[in-house]
C-alpha positions as CSV (number, residue, x, y, z in Angstrom):
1,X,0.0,0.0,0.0
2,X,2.8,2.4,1.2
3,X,4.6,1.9,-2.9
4,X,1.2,2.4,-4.4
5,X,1.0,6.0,-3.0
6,X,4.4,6.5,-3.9
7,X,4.4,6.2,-7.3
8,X,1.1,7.9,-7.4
9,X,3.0,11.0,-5.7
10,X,5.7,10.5,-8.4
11,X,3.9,10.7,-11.4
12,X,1.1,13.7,-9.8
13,X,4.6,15.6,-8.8
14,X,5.5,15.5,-12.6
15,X,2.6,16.7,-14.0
16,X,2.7,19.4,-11.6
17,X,6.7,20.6,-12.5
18,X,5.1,20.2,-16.4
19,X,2.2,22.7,-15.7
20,X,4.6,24.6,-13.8
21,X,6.7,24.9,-16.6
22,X,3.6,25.6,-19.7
23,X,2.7,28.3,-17.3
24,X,6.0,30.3,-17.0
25,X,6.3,29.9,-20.6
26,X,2.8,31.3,-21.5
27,X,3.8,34.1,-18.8
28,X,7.0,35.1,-20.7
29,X,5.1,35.8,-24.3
30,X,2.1,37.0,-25.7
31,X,0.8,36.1,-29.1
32,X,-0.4,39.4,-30.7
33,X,-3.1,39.2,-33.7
34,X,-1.3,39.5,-37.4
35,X,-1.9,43.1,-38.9
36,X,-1.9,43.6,-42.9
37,X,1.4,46.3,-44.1
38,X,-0.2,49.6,-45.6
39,X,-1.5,49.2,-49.1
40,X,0.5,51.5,-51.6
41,X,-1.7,53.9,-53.6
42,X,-1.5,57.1,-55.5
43,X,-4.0,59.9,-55.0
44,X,-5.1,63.2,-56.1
45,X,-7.2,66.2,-54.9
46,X,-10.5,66.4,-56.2
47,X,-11.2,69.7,-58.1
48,X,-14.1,71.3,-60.2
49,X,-13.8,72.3,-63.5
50,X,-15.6,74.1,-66.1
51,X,-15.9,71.2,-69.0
52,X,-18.0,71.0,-72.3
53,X,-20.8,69.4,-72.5
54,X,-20.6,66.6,-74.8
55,X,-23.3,64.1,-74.9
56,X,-22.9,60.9,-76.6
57,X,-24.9,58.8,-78.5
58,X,-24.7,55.1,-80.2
59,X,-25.6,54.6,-83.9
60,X,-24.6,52.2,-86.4
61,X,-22.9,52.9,-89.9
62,X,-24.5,52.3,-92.9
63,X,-23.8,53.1,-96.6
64,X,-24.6,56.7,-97.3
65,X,-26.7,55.9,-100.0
66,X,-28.1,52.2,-102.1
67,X,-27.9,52.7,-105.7
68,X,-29.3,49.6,-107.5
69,X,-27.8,48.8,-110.6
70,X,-29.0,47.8,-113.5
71,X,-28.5,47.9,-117.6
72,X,-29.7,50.5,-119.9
73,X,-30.3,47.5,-123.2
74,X,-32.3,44.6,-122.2
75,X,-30.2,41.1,-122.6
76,X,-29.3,38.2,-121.4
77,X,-27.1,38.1,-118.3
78,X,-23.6,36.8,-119.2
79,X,-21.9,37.1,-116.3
80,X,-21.6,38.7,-112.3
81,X,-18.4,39.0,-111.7
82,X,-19.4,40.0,-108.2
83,X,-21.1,38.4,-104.9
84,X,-22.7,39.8,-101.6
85,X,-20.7,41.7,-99.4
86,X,-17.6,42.4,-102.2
87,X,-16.2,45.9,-102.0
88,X,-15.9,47.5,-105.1
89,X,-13.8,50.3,-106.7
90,X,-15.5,53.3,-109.2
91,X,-15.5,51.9,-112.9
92,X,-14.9,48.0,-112.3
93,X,-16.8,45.4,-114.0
94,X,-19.7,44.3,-112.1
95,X,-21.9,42.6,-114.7
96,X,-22.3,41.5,-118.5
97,X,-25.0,40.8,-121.0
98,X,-24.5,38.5,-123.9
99,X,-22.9,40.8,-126.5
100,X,-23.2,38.9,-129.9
101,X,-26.6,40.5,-130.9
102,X,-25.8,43.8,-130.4
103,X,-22.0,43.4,-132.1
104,X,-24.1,42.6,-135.6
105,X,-25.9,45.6,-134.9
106,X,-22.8,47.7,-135.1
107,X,-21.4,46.0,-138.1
108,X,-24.8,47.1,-140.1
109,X,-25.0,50.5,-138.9
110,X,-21.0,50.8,-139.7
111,X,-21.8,49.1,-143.0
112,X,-24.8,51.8,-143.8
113,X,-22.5,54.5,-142.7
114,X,-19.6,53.5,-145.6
115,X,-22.3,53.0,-148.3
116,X,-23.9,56.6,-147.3
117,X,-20.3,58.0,-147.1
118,X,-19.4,56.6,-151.0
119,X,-22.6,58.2,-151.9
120,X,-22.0,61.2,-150.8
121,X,-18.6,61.3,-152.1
122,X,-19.7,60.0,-155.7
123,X,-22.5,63.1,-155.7
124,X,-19.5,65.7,-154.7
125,X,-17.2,64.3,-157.4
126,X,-20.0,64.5,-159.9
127,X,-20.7,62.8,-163.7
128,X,-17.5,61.1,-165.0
129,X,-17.3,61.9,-169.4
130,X,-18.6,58.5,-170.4
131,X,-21.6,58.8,-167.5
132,X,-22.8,61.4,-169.8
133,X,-22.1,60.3,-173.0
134,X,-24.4,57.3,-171.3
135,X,-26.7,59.8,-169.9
136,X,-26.8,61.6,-173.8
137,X,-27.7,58.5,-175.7
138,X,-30.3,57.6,-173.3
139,X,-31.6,61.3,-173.9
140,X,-31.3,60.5,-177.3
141,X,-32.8,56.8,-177.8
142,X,-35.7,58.9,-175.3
143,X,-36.6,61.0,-178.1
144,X,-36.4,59.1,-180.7
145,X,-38.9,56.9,-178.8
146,X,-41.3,60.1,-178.6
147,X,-41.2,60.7,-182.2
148,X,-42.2,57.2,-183.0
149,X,-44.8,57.4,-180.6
150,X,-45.8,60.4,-181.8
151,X,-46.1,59.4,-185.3
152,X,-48.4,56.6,-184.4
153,X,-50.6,58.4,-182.5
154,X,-51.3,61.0,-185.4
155,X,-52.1,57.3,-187.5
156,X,-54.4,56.0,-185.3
157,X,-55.9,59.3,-185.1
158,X,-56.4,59.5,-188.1
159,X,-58.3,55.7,-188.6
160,X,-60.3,56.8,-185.8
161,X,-61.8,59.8,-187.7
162,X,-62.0,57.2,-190.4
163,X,-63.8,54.7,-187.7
164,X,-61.2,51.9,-188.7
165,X,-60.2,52.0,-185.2
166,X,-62.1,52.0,-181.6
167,X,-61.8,54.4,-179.0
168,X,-60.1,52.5,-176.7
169,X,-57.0,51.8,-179.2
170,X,-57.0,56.0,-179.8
171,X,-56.5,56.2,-176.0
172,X,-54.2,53.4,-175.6
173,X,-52.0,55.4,-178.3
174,X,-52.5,58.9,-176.4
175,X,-51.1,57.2,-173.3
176,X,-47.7,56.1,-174.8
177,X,-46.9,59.3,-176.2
178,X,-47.5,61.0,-172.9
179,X,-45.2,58.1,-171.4
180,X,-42.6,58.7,-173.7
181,X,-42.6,62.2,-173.5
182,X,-42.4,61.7,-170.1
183,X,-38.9,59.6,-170.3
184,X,-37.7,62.3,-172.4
185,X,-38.1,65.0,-169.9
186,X,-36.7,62.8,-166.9
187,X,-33.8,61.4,-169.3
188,X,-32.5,65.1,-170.4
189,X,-32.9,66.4,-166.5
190,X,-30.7,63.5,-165.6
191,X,-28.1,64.3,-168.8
192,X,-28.2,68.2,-167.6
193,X,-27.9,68.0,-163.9
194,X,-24.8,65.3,-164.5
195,X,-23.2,68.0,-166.8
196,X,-23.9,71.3,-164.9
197,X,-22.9,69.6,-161.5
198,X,-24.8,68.4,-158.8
199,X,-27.6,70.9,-156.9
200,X,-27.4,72.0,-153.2
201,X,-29.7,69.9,-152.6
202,X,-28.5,66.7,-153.9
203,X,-25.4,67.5,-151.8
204,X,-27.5,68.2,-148.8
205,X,-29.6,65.2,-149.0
206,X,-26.2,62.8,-149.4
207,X,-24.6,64.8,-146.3
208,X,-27.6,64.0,-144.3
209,X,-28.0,60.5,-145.4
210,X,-24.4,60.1,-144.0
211,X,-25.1,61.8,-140.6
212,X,-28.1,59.8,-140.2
213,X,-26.2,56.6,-140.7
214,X,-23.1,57.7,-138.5
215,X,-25.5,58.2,-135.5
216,X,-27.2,54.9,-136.3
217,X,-23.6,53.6,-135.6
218,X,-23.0,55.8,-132.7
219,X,-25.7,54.6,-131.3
220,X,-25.0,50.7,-131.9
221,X,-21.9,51.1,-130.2
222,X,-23.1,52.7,-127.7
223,X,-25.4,49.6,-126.8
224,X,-22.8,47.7,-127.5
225,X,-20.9,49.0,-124.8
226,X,-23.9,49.4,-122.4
227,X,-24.1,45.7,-122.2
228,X,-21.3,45.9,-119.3
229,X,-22.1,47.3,-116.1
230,X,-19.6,49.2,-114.1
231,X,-19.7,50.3,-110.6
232,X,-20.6,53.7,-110.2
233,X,-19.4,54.7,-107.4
234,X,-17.0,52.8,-104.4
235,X,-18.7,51.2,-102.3
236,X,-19.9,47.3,-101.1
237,X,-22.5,44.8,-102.9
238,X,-25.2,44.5,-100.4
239,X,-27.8,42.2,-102.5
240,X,-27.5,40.3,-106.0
241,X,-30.7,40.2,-108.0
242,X,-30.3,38.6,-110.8
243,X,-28.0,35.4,-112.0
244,X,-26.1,34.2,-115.2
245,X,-28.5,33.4,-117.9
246,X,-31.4,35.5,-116.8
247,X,-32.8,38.0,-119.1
248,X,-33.3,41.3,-117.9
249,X,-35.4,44.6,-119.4
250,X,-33.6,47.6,-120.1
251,X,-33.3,49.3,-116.2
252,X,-33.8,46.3,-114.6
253,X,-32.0,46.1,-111.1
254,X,-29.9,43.4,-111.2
255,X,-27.1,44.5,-108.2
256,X,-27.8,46.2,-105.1
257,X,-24.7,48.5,-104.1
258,X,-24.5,50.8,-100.7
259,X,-22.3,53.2,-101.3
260,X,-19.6,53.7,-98.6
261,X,-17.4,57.1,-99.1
262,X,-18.7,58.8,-97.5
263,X,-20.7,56.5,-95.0
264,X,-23.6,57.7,-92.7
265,X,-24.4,57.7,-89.2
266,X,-28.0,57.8,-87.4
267,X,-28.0,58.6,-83.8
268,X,-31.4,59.1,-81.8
269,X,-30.8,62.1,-79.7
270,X,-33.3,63.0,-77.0
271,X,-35.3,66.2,-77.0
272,X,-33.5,67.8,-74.6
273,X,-29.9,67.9,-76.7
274,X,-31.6,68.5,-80.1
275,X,-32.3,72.1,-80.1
276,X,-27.9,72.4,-79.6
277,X,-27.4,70.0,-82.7
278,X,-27.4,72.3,-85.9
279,X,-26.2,71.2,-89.8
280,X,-22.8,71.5,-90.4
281,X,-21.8,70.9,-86.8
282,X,-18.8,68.8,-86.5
283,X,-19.1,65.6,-84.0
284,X,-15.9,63.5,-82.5
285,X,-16.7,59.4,-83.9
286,X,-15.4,56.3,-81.7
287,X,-15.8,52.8,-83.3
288,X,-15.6,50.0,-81.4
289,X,-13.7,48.3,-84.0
290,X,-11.0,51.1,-83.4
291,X,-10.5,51.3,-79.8
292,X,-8.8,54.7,-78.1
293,X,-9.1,56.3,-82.1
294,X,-11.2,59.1,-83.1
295,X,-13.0,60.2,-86.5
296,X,-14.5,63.2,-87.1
297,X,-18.2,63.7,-88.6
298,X,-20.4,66.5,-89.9
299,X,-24.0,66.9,-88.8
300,X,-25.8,66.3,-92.2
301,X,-29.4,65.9,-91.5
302,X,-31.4,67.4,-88.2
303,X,-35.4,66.1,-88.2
304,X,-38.3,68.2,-87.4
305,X,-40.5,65.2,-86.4
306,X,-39.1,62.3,-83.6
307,X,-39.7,58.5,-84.2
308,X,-42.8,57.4,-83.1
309,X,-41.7,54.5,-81.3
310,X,-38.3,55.3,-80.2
311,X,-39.4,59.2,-78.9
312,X,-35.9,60.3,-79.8
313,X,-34.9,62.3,-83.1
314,X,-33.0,60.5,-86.0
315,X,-29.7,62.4,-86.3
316,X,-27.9,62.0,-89.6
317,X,-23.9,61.9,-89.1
318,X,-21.9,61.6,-92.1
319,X,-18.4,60.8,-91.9
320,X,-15.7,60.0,-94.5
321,X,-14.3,56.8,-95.6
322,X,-11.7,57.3,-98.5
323,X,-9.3,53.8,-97.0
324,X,-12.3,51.9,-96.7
325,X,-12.3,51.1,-92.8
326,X,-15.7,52.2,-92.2
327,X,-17.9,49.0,-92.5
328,X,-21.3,48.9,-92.7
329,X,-22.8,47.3,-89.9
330,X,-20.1,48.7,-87.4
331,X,-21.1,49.8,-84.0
332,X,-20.8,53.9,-83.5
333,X,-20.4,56.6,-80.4
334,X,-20.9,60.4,-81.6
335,X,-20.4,62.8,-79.5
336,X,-21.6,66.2,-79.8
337,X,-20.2,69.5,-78.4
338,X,-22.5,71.7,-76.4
339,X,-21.4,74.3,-74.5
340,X,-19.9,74.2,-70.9
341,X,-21.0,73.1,-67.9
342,X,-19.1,73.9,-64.2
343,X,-18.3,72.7,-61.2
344,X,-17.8,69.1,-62.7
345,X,-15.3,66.9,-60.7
346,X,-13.3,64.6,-63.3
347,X,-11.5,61.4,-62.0
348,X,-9.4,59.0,-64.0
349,X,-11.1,55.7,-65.0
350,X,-9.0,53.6,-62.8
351,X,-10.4,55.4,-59.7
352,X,-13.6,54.1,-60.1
353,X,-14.3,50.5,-58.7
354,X,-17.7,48.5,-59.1
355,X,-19.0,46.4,-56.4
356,X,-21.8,45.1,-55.1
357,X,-23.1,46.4,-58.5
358,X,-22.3,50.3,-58.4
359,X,-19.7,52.5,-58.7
360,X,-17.6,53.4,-55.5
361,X,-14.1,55.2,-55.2
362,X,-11.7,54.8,-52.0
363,X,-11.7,58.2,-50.0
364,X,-8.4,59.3,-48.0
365,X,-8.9,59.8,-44.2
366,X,-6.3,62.0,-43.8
367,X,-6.3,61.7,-39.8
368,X,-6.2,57.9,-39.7
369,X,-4.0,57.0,-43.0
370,X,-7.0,54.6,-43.7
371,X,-9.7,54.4,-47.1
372,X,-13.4,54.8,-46.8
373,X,-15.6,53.4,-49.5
374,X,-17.9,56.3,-51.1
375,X,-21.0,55.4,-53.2
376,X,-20.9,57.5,-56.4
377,X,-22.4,57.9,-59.7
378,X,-21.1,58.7,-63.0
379,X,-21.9,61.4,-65.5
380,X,-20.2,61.4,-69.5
381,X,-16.8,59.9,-70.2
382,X,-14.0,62.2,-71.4
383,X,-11.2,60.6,-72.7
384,X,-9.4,58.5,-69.7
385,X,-11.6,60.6,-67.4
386,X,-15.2,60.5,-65.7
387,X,-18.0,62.6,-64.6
388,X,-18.1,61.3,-61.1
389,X,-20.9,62.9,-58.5
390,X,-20.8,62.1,-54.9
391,X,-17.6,64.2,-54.2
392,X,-16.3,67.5,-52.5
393,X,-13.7,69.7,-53.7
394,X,-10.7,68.9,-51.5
395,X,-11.1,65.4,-50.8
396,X,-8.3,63.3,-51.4
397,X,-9.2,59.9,-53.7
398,X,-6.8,56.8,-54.6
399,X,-6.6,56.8,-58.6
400,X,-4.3,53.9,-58.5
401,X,-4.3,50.5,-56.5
402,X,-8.1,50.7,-56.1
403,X,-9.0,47.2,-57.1
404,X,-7.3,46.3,-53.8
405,X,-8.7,47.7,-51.4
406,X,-11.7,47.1,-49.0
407,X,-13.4,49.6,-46.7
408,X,-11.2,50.3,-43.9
409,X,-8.0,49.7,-45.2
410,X,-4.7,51.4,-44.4
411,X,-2.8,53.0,-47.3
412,X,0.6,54.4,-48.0
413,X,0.9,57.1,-50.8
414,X,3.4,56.5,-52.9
415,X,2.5,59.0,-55.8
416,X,-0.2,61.3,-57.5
417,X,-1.5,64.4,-55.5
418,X,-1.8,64.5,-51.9
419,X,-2.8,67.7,-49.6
C-alpha cells in the first residue's frame, strides 16, 4: 500500500513541474493578432472644373446611299463578276449581258455608214465623161422613142376619124406618147444636172444620209458598250438580284450597291440635346472596332419630327471613308459639343471601382491614414476621365491601386497628389 502512494505521488509531482513549466512559458510571451502592411496607392485632390458638355450617343454605320444597278439594253445576263458583301472600286466590271446581238448591230450600222459615205462622195465628185455620154444617148434613144410614138398616134388618129379604129386603141396610143414624153423630160434632166454639176440639194440630202447613218452607228456602239455594267461609285454589294443566264429589261435592277465614301451615321438624340445640334456641326466618332481612335463627322441631317416609337430624333452623321475602314454594320459613339458646364469633378477611369453592383471610389482619411468606401455615380466619359458625383472639392481619392482595397483599409501614398 505504502509503494502504491508512492508512485502515485511520483507521477502527480511531474505533471505538476510540467504545468509549472507551460505556465511560466505562457507568462513570458504574448501572441499578438497579425496586422496587414499599408497598401501603396496614388492619389489626387478632387477639383471642379468648367468642362464642355458633350453628350454621346450610339448609332450604327451604314452606306450613305443604295444605288441599284441595273442595264440600260435589255439582254441576257452573261456574267456577275461580283457576290454579296464584295467591295468595289468606281469603274470595275460588275456585270455583262450576252454581247453577240448587239456586235451585228454595229457592223450594219458601220456598214450603212460607208455605203452613205461613198454616196455622198460620188455626188461631190460628180458625172464622169462617159456617164454622160451614157446619160446623152439615153436622152437620145428617149426621143427618138417620142417621135415614134408620136407618129403613131397621129395614124391612129387618123383611122379613128375614119372609124377603122375604136376608141379604146385612140387612148391606148395617147397614153404612150404621154409616157414617152415623159422619159424624155426625166432622161434630159438626168443628162443636164450630170453635166452642170450636182444641186445643193442633192449634196444636202447625201450629207444627211451620212449623218443619219453615222448616228445609227454611234448609237450601236453605244449599246454595244452598255451591255457591261460598271460600278458607279466605291462602295460594297449588299444584295445580288439577278444570275447568269437571266434575261433582264432595259433598267432592270440586277445588283444592289450601298455606297460607302462617305458612309452615314444615325444617332437618336433625345429632345433635350436636339435644339444644340445644328447642320454642319462637326461631332468626334469612336468605333468599337477602333479602340482609343477618333473620326471626325459632320451633322448632315437634323429632323423636325421624332420617331414614333423610339421618342428620340434621327440624327444623320456623315463621316468620311476614302481607306475603306468604315464597314457597314459597325457599331458607332458620336459625341456632340454643347457648351460648358461647371463645377464638374473629373476622376481617372482607374479610380472608379464597381462592387456590389455600383460605382464606389476609396476616399483618404487623412487623420487615420486609412480608405473609406464612397457610393458614387457617373456622368459622360472624357477621354481617360469621368463625370463622377458624390464628391467634395478637396477630398483626397486613390486613382491607383483601387482594385485592392476594402473599406477600412490602411494606405501608404506613394504618388499622385496629396494635400
Amino acid at each position: 500500500m505504502r509503494e502504491g502512494k508512492g508512485v502515485r505521488g511520483i507521477v502527480f509531482a511531474v505533471i505538476c513541474v510540467m504545468l509549472a513549466g507551460a505556465v511560466s512559458g505562457c507568462g513570458k510571451g504574448t501572441v499578438e493578432p497579425e496586422t496587414s502592411p499599408p497598401v501603396p496607392v496614388e492619389v489626387t485632390v478632387v477639383r471642379e472644373e468648367t468642362v464642355g458638355y458633350r453628350p454621346e450617343y450610339s448609332g450604327t454605320v451604314v452606306p450613305e446611299r443604295q444605288v441599284k444597278l441595273g442595264f440600260l439594253v435589255p439582254g441576257r445576263v452573261d456574267q456577275i463578276t461580283v457576290n454579296q458583301g464584295d467591295r468595289v472600286d468606281p469603274g470595275e466590271l460588275v456585270a455583262a449581258l450576252e454581247p453577240d446581238d448587239y456586235r451585228r448591230q454595229v457592223q450594219l450600222a458601220e456598214a450603212q455608214q460607208q455605203l452613205a459615205e461613198k454616196q455622198l462622195a460620188k455626188v461631190l465628185a460628180g458625172a464622169r465623161s462617159e456617164d454622160l455620154e451614157v446619160l446623152k444617148g439615153l436622152w437620145e434613144e428617149a426621143g427618138a422613142a417620142y417621135a415614134q410614138a408620136e407618129r403613131d398616134y397621129l395614124r391612129v388618129e387618123q383611122l379613128y376619124r375614119e372609124g377603122a379604129v375604136t376608141r379604146q386603141q385612140l387612148e391606148m396610143a395617147e397614153t404612150q406618147l404621154k409616157v414617152a414624153g415623159e422619159r424624155v423630160t426625166a432622161a434630159e434632166a438626168r443628162f443636164k444636172g450630170a453635166e452642170t454639176g450636182p444641186t445643193t440639194e442633192d449634196v444636202e440630202l447625201a450629207r444627211g444620209q451620212v449623218e443619219v447613218a453615222g448616228l445609227n452607228a454611234m448609237v450601236a456602239r453605244s449599246k454595244l458598250e452598255d451591255t457591261r455594267l460598271f460600278a458607279p461609285a466605291p462602295g460594297v454589294i449588299l444584295q445580288r438580284l439577278a444570275e447568269k443566264g437571266e434575261t433582264v429589261a432595259a433598267g432592270q435592277p440586277v445588283l444592289l450597291l450601298g455606297v460607302m465614301d462617305p458612309v452615314k451615321i444615325r444617332v437618336g438624340v433625345t429632345s433635350t440635346d436636339l435644339s444644340s445640334i445644328l447642320a454642319g456641326m462637326t461631332v468626334e466618332v469612336g468605333l468599337d472596332a477602333y479602340p482609343g481612335e477618333t473620326f471626325t463627322g459632320r451633322v448632315v441631317s437634323v429632323p423636325v419630327a421624332a420617331e414614333p416609337q423610339a421618342r428620340t430624333f434621327p440624327v444623320e452623321v456623315q463621316v468620311e471613308n476614302s481607306d475603306g475602314r468604315l464597314k457597314s454594320g459597325m457599331v458607332a459613339r458620336v459625341r456632340f459639343q454643347m457648351g460648358e458646364t461647371s463645377g464638374v469633378v473629373l476622376l481617372p477611369l482607374s479610380a472608379v471601382r464597381r462592387m456590389a453592383g455600383t460605382e464606389a471610389v476609396f476616399v483618404l482619411q487623412p487623420d487615420t491614414g486609412q480608405v473609406a468606401k464612397r457610393q458614387v455615380s457617373l456622368g459622360q466619359i472624357y477621354g481617360e476621365r469621368v463625370e463622377v458625383h458624390g464628391l467634395k472639392a478637396g477630398e483626397t481619392v486613390v486613382t491607383a491601386g483601387a482594385s485592392y482595397l476594402n473599406d477600412g483599409d490602411a494606405v501608404r501614398v506613394i504618388g499622385g497628389e496629396a494635400r
